[in-house]
N, C-alpha and C positions, 0 to 999 in steps of 0.2 A: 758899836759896842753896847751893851747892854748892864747894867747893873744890878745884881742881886744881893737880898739880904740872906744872908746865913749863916747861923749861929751866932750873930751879933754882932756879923764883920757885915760890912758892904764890899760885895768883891765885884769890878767891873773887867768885864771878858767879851770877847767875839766869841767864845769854844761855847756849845750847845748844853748848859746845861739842866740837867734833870729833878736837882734838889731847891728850895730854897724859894724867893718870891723875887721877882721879876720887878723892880723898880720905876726904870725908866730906860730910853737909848739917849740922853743926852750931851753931848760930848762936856759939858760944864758940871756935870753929875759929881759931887765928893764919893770918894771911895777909899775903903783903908787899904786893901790890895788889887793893885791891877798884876793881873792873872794874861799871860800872853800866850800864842802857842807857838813853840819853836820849831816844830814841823819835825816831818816823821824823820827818826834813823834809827839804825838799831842800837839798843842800848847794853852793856856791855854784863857781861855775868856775874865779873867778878868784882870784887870790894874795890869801892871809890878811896881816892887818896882823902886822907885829913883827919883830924882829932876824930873820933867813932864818938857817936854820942847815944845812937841807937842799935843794934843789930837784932835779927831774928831768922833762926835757919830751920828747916825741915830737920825730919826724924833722920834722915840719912846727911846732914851738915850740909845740905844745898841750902847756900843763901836766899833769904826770901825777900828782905829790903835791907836796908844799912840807910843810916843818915848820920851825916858830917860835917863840922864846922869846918869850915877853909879860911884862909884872910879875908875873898870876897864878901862871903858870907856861906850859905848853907845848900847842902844839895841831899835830897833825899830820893836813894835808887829802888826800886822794885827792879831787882836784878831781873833784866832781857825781858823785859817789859817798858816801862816807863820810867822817867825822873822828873824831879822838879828841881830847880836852881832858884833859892830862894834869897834875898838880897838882903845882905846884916841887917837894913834897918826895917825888915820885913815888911817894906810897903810894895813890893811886886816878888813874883813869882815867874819864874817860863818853864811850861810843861814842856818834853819831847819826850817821844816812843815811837811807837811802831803801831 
C-alpha cells in the first residue's frame, strides 16, 4: 500500500494513482482514509437506495451520479460506471466498477 497526500487528506491505497504526492509504502503509515478496491462488477444505472443528498442528471434526465446516506454510511454512484461506499466515520472508502 502506498500513501498519498491529497488535498490535505493522507489517503493510503494499493489502486494506482495519478494525482497527489506519494509518501511512503509503510504498513505503520497514519492515514485519514484507507481507500480499497472492491473489484470490478457492473454497477447498476439506476438511483441507489437512501436519503439523496446529491443528484445530477443529463439534458435528457439520464442519471449521471446520486450520492446517499444509508445507516452504514454513504455511497456515491456514477451511474454504470463506478461507486464508492464510504463509511459514516469517513475513515475508509471501497471503490468498485467496471
Amino acid at each position: 500500500m502506498t500513501t498519498f497526500v491529497m488535498h490535505g487528506l493522507r489517503l493510503r491505497t494499493t489502486l494506482p494513482l495519478h494525482h497527489g504526492r506519494a509518501v511512503d509504502d509503510h504498513a505503520d503509515t497514519y492515514a485519514d482514509v484507507l481507500l480499497t478496491d472492491g473489484g470490478l462488477r457492473v454497477v447498476p444505472p439506476d438511483r441507489p437506495e437512501g436519503r439523496e443528498i446529491a443528484h445530477l442528471s443529463d439534458e435528457e434526465d439520464a442519471p449521471l451520479y446520486t450520492f446517499v446516506e444509508r445507516p452504514e454510511g454513504y455511497l456515491l454512484r456514477f451511474h454504470g460506471t463506478c461507486e464508492f461506499s464510504i463509511a459514516r466515520d469517513l475513515s475508509s472508502v471501497v471503490y468498485a466498477g467496471d
